[in-house]
C-alpha positions in Angstrom: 89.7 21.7 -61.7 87.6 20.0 -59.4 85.5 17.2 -60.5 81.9 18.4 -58.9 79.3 17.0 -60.7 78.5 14.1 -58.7 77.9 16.8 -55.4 74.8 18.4 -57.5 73.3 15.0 -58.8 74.0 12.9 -55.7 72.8 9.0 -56.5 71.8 9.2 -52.7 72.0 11.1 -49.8 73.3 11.0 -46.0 72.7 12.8 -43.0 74.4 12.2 -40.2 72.9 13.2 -36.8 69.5 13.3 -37.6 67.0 13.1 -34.3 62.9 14.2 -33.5 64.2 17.4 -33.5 63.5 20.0 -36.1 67.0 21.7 -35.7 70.3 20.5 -36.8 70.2 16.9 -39.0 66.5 17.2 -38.5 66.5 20.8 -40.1 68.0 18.9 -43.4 66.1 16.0 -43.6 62.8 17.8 -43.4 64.3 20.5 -46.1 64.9 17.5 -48.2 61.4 16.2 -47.9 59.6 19.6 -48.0 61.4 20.0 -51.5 60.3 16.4 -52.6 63.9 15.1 -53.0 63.5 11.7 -55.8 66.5 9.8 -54.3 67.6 7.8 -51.0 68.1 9.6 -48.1 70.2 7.6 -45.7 69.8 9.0 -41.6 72.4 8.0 -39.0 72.3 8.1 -35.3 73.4 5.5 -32.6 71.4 6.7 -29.8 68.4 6.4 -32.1 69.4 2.7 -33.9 66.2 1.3 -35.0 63.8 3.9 -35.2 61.6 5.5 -37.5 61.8 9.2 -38.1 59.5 10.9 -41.3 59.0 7.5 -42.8 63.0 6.6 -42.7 64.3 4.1 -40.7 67.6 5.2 -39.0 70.6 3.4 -39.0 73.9 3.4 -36.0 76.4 4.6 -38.4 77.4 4.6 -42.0 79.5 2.0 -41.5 76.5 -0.9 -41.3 76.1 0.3 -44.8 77.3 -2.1 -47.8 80.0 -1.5 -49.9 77.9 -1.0 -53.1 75.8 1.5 -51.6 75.1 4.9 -53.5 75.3 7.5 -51.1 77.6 10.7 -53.1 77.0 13.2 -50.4 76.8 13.3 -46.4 76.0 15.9 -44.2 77.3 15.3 -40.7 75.6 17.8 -38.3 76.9 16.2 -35.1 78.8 17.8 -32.3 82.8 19.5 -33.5 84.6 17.2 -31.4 83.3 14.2 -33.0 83.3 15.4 -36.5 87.1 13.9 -37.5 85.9 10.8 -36.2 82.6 10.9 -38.6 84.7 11.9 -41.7 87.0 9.1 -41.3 83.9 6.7 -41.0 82.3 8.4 -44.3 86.2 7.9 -45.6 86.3 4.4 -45.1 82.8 3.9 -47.2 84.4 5.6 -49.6 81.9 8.8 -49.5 82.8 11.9 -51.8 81.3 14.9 -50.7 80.7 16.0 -47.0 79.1 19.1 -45.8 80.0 20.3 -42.1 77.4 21.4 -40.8 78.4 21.9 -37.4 80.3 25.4 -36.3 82.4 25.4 -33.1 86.1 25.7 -35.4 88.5 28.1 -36.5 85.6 30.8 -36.0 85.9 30.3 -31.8 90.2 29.3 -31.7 89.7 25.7 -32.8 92.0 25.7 -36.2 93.4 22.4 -35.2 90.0 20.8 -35.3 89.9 22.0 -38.9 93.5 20.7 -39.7 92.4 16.8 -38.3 89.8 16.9 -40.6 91.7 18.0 -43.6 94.4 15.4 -42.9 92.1 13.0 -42.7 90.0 14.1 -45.3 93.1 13.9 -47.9 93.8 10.6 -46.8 90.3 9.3 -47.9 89.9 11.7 -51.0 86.7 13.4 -49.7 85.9 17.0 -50.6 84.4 19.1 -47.9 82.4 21.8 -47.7 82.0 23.8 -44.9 82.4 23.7 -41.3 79.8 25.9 -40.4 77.7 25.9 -43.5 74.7 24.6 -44.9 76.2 23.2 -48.2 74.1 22.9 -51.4 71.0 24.3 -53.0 70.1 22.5 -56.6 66.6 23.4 -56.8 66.2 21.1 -60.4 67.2 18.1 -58.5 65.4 19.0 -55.3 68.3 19.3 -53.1 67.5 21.8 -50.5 68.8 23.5 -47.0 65.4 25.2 -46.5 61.8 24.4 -46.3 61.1 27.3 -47.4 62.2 27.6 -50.7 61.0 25.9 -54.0 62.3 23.7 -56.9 62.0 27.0 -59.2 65.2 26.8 -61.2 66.9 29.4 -63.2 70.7 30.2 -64.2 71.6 32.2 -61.1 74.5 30.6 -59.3 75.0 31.8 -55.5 77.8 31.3 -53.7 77.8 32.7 -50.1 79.5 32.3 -46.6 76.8 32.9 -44.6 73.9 29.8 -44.5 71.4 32.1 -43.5 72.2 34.7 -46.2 73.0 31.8 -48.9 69.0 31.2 -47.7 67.9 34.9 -47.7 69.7 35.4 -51.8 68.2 32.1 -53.1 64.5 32.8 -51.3 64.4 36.9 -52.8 65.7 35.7 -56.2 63.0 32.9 -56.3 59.9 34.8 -54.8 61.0 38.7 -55.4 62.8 39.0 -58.6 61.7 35.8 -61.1 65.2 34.8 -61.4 65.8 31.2 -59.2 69.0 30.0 -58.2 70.3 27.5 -60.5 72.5 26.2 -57.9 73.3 28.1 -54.4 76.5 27.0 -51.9 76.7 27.8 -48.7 80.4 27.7 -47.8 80.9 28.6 -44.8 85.2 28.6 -42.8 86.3 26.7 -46.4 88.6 24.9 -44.6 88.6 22.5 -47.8 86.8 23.8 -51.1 86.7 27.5 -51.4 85.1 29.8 -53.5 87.6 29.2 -56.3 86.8 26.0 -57.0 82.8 26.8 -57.3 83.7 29.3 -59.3 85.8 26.9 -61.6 82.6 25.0 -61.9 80.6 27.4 -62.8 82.5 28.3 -65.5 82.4 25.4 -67.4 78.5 24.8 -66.2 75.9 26.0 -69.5 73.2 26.4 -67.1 74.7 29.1 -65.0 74.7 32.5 -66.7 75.6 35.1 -64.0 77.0 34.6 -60.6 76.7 36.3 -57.0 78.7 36.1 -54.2 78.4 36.3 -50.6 81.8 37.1 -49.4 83.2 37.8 -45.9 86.9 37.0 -46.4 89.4 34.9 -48.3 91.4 32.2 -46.3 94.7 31.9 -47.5 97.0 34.5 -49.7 97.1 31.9 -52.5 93.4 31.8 -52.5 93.4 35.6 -53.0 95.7 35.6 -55.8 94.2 32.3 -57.5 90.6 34.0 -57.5 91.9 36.9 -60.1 92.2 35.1 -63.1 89.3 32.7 -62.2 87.2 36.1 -62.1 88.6 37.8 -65.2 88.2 34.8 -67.4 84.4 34.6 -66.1 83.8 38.1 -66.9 85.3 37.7 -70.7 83.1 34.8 -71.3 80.1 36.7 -70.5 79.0 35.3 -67.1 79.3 38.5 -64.9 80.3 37.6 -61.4 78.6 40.2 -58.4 80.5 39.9 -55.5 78.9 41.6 -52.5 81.8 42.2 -50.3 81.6 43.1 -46.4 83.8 43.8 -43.8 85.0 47.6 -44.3 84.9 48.7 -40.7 86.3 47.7 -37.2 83.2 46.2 -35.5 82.4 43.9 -39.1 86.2 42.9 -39.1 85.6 41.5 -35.3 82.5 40.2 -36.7 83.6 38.5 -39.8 86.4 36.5 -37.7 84.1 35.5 -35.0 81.5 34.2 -38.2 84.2 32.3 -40.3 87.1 32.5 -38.7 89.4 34.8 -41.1 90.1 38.4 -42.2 88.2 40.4 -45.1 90.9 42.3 -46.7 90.6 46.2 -47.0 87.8 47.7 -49.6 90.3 49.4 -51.3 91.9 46.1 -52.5 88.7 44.6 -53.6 87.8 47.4 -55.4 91.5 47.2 -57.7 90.5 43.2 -58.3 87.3 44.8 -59.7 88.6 47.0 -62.0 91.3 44.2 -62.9 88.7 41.3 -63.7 85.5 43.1 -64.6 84.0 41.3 -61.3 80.9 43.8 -59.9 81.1 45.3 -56.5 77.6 45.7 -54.9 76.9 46.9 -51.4 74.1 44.8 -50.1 71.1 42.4 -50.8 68.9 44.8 -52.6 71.7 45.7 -54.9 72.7 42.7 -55.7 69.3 41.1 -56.6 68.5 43.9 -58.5 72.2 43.8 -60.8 71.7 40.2 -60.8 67.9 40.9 -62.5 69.5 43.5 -64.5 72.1 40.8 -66.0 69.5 37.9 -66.1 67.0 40.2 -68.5 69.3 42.3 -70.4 72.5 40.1 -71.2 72.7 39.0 -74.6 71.3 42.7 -75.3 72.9 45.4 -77.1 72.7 48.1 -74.1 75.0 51.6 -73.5 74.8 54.2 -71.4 72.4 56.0 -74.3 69.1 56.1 -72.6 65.1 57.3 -73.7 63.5 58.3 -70.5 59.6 58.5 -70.6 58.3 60.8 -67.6 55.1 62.3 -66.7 55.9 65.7 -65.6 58.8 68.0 -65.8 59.3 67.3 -61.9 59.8 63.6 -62.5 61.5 64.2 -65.5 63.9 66.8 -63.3 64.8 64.1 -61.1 65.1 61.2 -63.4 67.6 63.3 -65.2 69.3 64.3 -62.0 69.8 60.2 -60.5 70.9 59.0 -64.6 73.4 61.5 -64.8 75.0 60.8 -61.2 76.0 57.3 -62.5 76.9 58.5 -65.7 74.4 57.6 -67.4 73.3 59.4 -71.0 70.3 61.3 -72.4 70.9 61.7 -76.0 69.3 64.7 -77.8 66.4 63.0 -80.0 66.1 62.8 -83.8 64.0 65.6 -85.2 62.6 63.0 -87.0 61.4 61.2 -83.5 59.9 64.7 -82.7 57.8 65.2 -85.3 56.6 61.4 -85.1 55.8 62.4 -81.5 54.0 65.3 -81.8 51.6 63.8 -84.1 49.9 61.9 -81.5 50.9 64.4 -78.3 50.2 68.1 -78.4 52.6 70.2 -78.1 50.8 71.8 -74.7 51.6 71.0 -71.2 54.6 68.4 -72.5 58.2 68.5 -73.0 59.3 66.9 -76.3 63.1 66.0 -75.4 64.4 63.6 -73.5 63.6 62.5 -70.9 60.2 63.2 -72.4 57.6 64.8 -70.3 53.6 63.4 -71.4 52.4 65.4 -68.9 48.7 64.9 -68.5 48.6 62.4 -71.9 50.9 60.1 -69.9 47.8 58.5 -68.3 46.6 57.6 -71.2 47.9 54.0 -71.9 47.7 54.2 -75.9 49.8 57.2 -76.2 52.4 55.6 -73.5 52.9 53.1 -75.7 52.7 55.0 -79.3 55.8 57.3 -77.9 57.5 53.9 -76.8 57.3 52.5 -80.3 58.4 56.4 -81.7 62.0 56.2 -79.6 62.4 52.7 -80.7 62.9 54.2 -83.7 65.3 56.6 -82.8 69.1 55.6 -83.1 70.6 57.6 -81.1 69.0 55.4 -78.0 70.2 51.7 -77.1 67.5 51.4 -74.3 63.7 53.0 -73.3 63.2 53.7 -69.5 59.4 54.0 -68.5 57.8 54.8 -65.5 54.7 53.2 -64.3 53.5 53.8 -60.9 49.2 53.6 -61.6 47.0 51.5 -63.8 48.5 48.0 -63.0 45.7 46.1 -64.7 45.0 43.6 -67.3 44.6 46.4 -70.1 47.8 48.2 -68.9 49.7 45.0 -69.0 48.0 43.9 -72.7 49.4 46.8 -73.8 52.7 46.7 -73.2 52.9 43.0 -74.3 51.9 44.6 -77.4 54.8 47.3 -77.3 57.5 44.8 -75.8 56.5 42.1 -78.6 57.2 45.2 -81.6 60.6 46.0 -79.9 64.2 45.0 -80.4 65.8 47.7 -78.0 65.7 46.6 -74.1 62.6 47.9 -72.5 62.9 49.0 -68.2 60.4 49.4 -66.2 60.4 52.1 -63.0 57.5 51.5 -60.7 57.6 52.8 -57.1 55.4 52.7 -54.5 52.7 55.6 -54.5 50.5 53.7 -51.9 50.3 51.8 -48.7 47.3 50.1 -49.6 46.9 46.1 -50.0 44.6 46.3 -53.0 47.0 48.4 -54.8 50.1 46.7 -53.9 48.7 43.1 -54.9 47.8 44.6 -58.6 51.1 46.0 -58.7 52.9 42.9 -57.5 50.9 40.8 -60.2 52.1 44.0 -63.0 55.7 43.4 -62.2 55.6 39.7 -62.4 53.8 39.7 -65.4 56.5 42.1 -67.3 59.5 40.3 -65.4 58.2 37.3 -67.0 58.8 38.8 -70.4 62.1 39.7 -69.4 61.6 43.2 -68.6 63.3 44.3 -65.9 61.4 45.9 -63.1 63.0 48.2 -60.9 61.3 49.8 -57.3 63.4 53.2 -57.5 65.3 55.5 -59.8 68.1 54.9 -58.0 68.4 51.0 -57.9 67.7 50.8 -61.8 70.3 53.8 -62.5 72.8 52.1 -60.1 72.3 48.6 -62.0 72.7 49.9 -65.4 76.0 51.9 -64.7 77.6 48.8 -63.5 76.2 46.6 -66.1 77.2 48.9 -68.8 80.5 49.4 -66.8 80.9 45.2 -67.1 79.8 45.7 -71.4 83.0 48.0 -71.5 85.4 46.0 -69.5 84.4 42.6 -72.2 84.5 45.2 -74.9 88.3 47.0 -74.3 89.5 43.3 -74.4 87.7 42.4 -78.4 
């Protein structure tokens, strides 16, 4: 396996190509900086010898440094056809880890520019990452590729092809869904490490807990067939791996070579490597964030497809059953016992007392919500109680189920959709679904997302449980 703890705590930093600009080695050094980065940071360019640029002085080339320095990790964002020349000269200073920055390889016909920098990156024993990529996220140790995300850290580990989407994952699971990258790579032609060998990492690294994937194609056939037991023995040791998969179609094929140079492989395979290694097919962004807040809330949680739906009115309660049932998910008929608890506190008039349950005009009334909550707790024919909440967002709303959650042992979901275009309403709602994602109950913004996450969580719980 390889060795890559020294790439996420870096003694020291380098950047080669760094000018006034704010795009390429400039783009990284002010990411760097905007993220409050503790260490050295080391910039190189010979046209700019001498200077001053944010504070740092810049230096011709690595090469003037000493022997002894500390630098763990480059990023050389200089033109392709002087990139073999750049990793020799990181070579020679005896530099581990290099990011490629730079596209302009196998992606536009240039393979052999690739194959002079792995020869001479073997000679030197440097591991690289990339070309065309943006390298590493490690938000605890303030190593960024964007100004605009945070040092919010979690146990989310990202791994994605695509810089801009490696970005766009680590920004929605850090602002939207209260569940920050723990470390994100961006990995781009993986002419050099692949996704195997982050995944290998992340298998033997405590802080990540589940694992998403950006993936456009696989290089090599060996790669392919290396990646299913590297999935299959991270889904039996209870880090779920969510691969978002693209490249189904003609015109995405075209796109996917002309983005990282290589093919995607037909769905129909990747979805037999699912079923083979418990590994989670999703179909886009949304889908993913949402499984990935799914896994990150409910995990160590006794959850099956047995579900307590609280609605408020037999319409809603219609179509809740309706979307469960379409990913095979399970109403059980409740306890008499759970009845009669329920029907002392909810009349018996204009409500249905089955599940789903129907409050109907009660279900605005906070107190009962949460007495009826406590009541299917009780009930053992249910692993899990889905609510919906779509008005009342505010501090007494939330108070109370605190109070609910707190009383609880069975995993407690939240559905809240938007009723409203209104900013007023959607800032109270936005503060409601931080506040309950901070208690670890998930929040979902449709029926469908929250029925299409537990179906393939619970669909991961039984590929771990046919192999105990």
């Amino acid at each position: 396996m390889t060795e890559l703890k020294t790439l996420f705590n870096p003694r020291a930093i380098g950047i080669i190509g760094v000018s006034e600009k704010a795009y390429g080695g400039g783009f990284f050094l002010r990411s760097l900086l905007d993220m409050g980065f503790n260490k050295e940071i080391f910039i190189f360019n010979p046209r700019l010898k001498g200077e001053v640029i944010l504070g740092l002085k810049v230096y011709g080339s690595i090469l003037e440094m000493p022997d002894n320095h500390e630098i763990d990790y480059v990023i050389i964002a200089v033109p392709a056809e002087k990139c073999p020349e750049i990793v020799k000269e990181v070579g020679i200073k005896k530099v581990p880890f290099v990011t490629i920055f730079t596209s302009g390889f196998s992606e536009i016909g240039r393979k052999d520019l690739e194959n002079k920098i792995l020869t001479i990156a073997k000679k030197y024993n440097i591991r690289i990452i990339g070309p065309n990529c943006l390298g590493i996220l490690v938000p605890k140790n303030k190593i960024s590729f964007s100004s605009r995300l945070t040092d919010l850290s979690g146990n989310l580990g990202i791994i994605s092809q695509s810089g801009g989407l490696a970005i766009q994952l680590s920004a929605m699971a850090q602002y939207i869904y209260e569940n920050p990258p723990n470390k994100t790579i961006s990995i781009g032609n993986q002419i050099d490490l692949t996704f195997n060998d982050f995944l290998e990492y992340f298998y033997t690294d405590d802080e990540i807990k589940t694992i998403a994937l950006y993936l456009e194609n696989i290089k090599t056939l060996n790669n392919g067939q290396n990646l299913i037991p590297i999935l299959k023995k991270l889904s039996l040791k209870g880090k779920p791996v969510i691969i978002w998969k693209v490249g189904s179609g003609i015109s995405s094929e075209a796109a996917i070579m002309s983005h990282t140079g290589g093919l995607s492989g037909s769905q129909r395979i990747w979805k037999g490597l699912s079923k083979q290694t418990g590994a989670i097919l999703v179909k886009n962004a949304d889908e993913l964030q949402n499984l990935a807040m799914t896994f990150h809330n409910l995990l160590d949680l006794p959850v099956n497809r047995k579900l307590g739906v609280i609605a408020v009115g037999g319409g809603a309660a219609i179509q809740v059953t309706d979307i469960l049932e379409q990913y095979n998910l399970i109403l059980p008929e409740l306890l008499e016992k759970t009845k009669k608890d329920i029907l002392k506190f909810l009349p018996d008039v204009n409500t249905i007392i089955r599940n789903p349950l129907d409050l109907g005009s009660s279900g605005i009334d906070p107190e009962v919500f949460i007495k009826t909550i406590l009541s299917l707790e009780q009930d053992p024919n249910i692993s899990a109680i889905i609510f919906a909440w779509f008005f009342d967002f505010d501090e007494k709303s939330i108070k109370l189920i605190k109070k609910a959650y707190y009383q609880m042992t069975k995993p407690f979901i939240c559905v809240s959709y938007k009723i409203a275009d209104d900013t007023e309403y959607y800032a109270q709602k936005l503060n409601f679904k931080k506040k309950l994602l901070r208690l670890k109950i998930p929040v979902f913004e449709s029926i469908e997302l929250m029925a299409r996450s537990l179906d393939k969580y619970c669909s991961y719980k039984e590929f771990i449980a046919n192999f105990c």
